[in-house]
N, C-alpha and C positions, 0 to 999 in steps of 0.2 A: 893380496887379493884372493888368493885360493880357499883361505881361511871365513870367508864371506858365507853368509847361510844362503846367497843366491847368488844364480847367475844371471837369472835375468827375469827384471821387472815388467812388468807390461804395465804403463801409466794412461788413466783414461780411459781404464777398462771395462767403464758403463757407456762410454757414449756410443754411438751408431759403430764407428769403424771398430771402435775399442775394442765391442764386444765378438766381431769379426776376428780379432788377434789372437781371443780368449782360446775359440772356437777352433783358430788354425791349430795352438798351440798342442790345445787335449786330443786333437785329432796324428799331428804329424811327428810331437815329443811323444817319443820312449820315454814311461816310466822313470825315472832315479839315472837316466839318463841329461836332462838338462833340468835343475833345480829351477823352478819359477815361482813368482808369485803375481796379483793382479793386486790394481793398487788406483787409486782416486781422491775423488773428497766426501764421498758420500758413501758410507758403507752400506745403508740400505739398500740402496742401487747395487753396489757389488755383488751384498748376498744375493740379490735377486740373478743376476746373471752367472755368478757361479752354479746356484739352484737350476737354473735352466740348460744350461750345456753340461752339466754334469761331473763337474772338475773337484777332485779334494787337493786343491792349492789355497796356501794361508793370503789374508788378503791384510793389503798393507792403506790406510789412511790418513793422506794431507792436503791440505786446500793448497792448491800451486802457487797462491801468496805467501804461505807460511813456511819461513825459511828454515827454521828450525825440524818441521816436520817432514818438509821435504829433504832435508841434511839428512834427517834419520833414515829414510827409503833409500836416497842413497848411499850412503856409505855400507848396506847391506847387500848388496850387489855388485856384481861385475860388471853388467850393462843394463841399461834403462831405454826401452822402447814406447815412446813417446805418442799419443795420437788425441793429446787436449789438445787441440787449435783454439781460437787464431792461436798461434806460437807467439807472435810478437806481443800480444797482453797476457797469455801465457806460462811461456818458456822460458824465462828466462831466470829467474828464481833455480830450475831444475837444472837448463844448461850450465849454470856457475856453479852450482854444487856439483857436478860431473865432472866439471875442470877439475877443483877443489879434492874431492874425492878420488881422481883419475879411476872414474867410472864411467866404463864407455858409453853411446849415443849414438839412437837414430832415433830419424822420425818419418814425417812427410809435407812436412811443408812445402810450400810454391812459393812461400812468402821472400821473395830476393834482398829485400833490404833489411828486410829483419837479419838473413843469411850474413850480408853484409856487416851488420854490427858485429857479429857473431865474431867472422873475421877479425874485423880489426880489435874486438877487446880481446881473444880468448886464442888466435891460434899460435902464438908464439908459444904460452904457455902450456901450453896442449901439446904440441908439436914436443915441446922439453921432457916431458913428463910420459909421451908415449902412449898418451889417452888420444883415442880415436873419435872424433864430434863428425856425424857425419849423417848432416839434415837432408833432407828432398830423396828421400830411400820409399817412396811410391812409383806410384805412374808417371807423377814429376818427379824425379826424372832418368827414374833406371835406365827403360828403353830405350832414351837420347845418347844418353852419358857409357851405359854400359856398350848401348852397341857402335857408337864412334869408337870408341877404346877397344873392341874386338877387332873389328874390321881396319882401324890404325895397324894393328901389332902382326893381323893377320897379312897386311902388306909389306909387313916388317921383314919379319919371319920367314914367312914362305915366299916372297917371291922376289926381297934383297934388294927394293926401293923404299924412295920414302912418298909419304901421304900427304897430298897437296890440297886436298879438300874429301869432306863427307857430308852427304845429304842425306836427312833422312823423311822419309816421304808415310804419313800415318791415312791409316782408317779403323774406323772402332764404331761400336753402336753400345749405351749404355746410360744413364745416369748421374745424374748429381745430387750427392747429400748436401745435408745443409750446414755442414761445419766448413766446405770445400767454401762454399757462396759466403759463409761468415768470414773466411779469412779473404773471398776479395772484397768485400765490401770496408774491411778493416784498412785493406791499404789506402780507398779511397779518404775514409773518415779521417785518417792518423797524416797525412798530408805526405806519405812516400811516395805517392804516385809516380810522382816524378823523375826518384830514381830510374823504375824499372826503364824506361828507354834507354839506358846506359848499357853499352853492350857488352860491355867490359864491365860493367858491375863488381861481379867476384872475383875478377882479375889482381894477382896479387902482386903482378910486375910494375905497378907504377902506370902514366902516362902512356898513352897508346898515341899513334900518330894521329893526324886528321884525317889520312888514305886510309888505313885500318880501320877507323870508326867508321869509315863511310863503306867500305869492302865489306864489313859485316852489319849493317845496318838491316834490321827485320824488316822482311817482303812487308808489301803495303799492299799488294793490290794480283787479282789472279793472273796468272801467266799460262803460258805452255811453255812445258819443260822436254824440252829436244832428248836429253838421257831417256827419260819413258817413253816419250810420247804422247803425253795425255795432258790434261791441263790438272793445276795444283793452285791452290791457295794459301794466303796464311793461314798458320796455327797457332790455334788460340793459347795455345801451351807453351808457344815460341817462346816466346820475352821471360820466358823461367827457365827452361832448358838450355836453349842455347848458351845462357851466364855461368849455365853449371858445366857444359862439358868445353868449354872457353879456359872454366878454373883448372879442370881435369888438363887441359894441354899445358895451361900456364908451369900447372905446378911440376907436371911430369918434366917438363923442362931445366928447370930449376935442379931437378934431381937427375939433370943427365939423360934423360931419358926422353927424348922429344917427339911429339907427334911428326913433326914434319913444319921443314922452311914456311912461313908464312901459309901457315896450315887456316883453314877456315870452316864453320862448321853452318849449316843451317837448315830448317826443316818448316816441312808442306802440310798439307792436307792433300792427299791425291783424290782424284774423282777419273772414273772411268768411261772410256767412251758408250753411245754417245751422245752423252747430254754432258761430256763431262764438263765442256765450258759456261753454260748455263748452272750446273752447281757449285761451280766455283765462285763464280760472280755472286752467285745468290747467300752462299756462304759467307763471302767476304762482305756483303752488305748487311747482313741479320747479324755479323757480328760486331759491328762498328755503328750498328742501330743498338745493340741490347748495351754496351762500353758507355756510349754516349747519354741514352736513358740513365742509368745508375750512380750517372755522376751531378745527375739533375734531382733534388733532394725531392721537390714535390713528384718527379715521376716513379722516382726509386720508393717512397711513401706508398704508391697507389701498386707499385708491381711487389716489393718484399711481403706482401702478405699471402701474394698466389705461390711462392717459390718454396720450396725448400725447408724448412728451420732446422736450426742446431738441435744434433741429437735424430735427427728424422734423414731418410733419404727411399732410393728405389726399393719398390717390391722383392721378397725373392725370387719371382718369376723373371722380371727384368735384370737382375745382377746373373742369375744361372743364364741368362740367352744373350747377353750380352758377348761382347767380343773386342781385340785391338789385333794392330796387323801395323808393323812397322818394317817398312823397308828402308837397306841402308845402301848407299851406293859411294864407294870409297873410288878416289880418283888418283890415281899415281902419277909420281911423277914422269914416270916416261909415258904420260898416254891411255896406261891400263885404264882398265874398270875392276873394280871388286864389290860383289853384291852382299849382303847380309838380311838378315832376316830375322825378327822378332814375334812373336804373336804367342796368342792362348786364347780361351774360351773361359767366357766371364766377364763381368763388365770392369772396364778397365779402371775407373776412380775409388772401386771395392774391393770384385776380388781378385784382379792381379794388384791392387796397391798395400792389398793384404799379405801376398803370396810374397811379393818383394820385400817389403817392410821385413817380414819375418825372420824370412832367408837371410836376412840384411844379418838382423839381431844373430841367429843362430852361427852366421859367420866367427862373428866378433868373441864368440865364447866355445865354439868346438872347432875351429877351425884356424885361430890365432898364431901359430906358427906357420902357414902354409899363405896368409895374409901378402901382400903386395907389399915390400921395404922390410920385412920382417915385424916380428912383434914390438921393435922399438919405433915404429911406423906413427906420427903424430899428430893431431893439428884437427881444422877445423876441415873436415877433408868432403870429397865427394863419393858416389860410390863406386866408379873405379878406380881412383887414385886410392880409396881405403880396404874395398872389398876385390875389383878385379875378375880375376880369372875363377876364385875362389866364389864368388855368386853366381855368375854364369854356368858354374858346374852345379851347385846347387839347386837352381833354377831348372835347369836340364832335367836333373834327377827329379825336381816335382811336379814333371810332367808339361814345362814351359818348352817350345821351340825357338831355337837360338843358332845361326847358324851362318855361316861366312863362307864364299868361291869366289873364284875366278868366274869372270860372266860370260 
């Protein structure tokens, strides 16, 4: 693999996010430091975007149906940073040449079932081979996934119990592109819907009991929550997240290494006092109004043309003012509390899904012995079962806060 003329690809690097990754790259790659290239299906679009951020990197093109062209891209690289959505009509062309090539992967999907196939055709092989597949590396669902897995280890570690449960409680103010709205509309159309209520989705233990299913079953409706004090709602990102950091416990498991006895995980929208039960409520109705419309073809008709489109998303003003803020609150088993803490400034579906993705990538190729399992580390993974402590520092270092105590 050293022998490759790249390390790392950046695929989709005309569209809205794509050209975000461009942008992070020429700004935060040292020179002759990490070899890159950007790559698509439309090289007009590329030169235009290399011409614009101002980057001298060779640009590579294939239509992600063209399996031969896509072979070519990969097999020149060590890793391939993904941002065509939907992923499920796609990715998949790119992810089987990854396997195939043991060329590593990330991306950003939310898509869970498409994740799902992913699993069941490609992790045994992957996992053999040592190649790292390791989708949902944005907003969905580093902050979930990474920061369960801190705050787990940090109960671990320092304080020599184990982890009975972690919540994580979000606020953010930002935007939506139109590739994010294309891949939910795709789940609708494509008949997976139905998956996603499966809480166990990515779960790669088999059967789950009936109390399991029902102990982790996604909130429905706003509550007050006694640990804060304030009232919370569901989050709209739940039914993605919580499948990913479920797979993160499953698998850590499996490798000895376990979150904790019937460990469970699940997360809010918090709202603050005091209106906060009024925005909860209100939230949880606006979004089980906007769910319900989208699934109604005449009303989805009359609303997809004010939303979004593919390729398009927020102003630069609204991605620079934007912001997330995740709190994590781990529970031990004697009783303790452990808090943690995620956030940055930027809108979180951009530029921290940008800053993650990236970091993801930059792991996978300068950071590869230092990796969670070691470099023989496999499969169709998550990002902290694949990336760990090793993103978290990274992250750190690009000016993210990330941060775990005793409360």
């Amino acid at each position: 693999m050293t022998a490759r003329p790249y390390d790392v690809v950046l695929y989709g690097a005309s569209g809205f996010t794509g050209k975000q990754t461009v942008q992070y790259f020429a700004q935060h790659v040292t020179s002759g430091e990490v070899r890159w290239a950007i790559a698509g299906r439309n090289r007009q679009k590329l030169e235009q975007v290399k011409a614009q951020i101002g980057v001298d990197v060779d640009i590579l093109v294939a239509d992600s149906q063209d399996e031969n062209a896509i072979d070519n891209i990969v097999s020149q690289t060590r890793a391939l940073l993904n941002t065509a959505g939907p992923f499920a009509l796609y990715g998949n062309k790119i992810v089987d040449a990854c396997v195939r090539f043991k060329t590593h992967y990330v991306d950003i999907t939310g898509e869970t079932p498409w994740v799902k196939e992913l699993c069941d055709r490609y992790h045994d092989r992957a996992a053999a081979d040592g190649t790292r597949i390791i989708p949902c590396c944005g907003f969905d669902s580093v902050p979930s996934d990474l920061g369960a897995y801190l705050v787990v280890r940090y109960i671990q570690r320092e304080l020599g119990v184990s982890c009975r449960a972690v919540k994580a409680y979000y606020q953010a103010m930002g935007g939506f592109n139109g590739g994010t709205l294309a891949s939910a509309f795709n789940l609708y159309d494509s008949g997976q819907m139905s998956q996603v209520s499966d809480p166990f989705l990515l779960d790669p233990s088999g059967d789950r009991s009936p109390e399991e299913i029902e102990r982790n079953r996604d909130p429905e409706s706003p509550q007050y929550d006694s640990d804060l004090g304030t009232w919370v709602a569901p989050f709209f990102m739940g039914a993605i997240n919580t499948r990913v950091v479920r797979r993160s416990s499953a698998l850590y498991s499996q490798w000895q290494e376990p979150y904790g006895s019937d460990f469970t995980y699940q997360e809010y929208l918090k709202f603050d006092s005091p209106l906060g039960w009024l925005q909860a409520a209100g939230m949880t109705a606006a979004t089980a109004l906007f769910t319900g419309a989208i699934q109604q073809p005449p009303i989805r008709s009359l609303l997809q043309p004010l939303l979004p489109q593919p390729g398009s998303g927020p102003s630069e003003k609204t991605m620079n003012e934007g912001w997330f803020r995740c709190e994590l609150l781990g529970l031990t088993s004697d009783g303790g509390k452990v808090r943690g803490l995620i956030c940055d400034r930027g809108d979180p579906g951009n530029r921290a899904t940008v800053k993650f993705l990236c970091e993801s990538a930059l792991c996978l190729v300068s950071d590869r012995d230092r990796l969670p399992g070691g470099w023989q580390r496999g499969g169709i993974l998550t990002p902290a079962t694949g990336l760990g402590d090793v993103l978290a520092e990274r992250l750190r270092n690009a000016g993210m806060t990330l941060e775990v105590g005793v409360v």
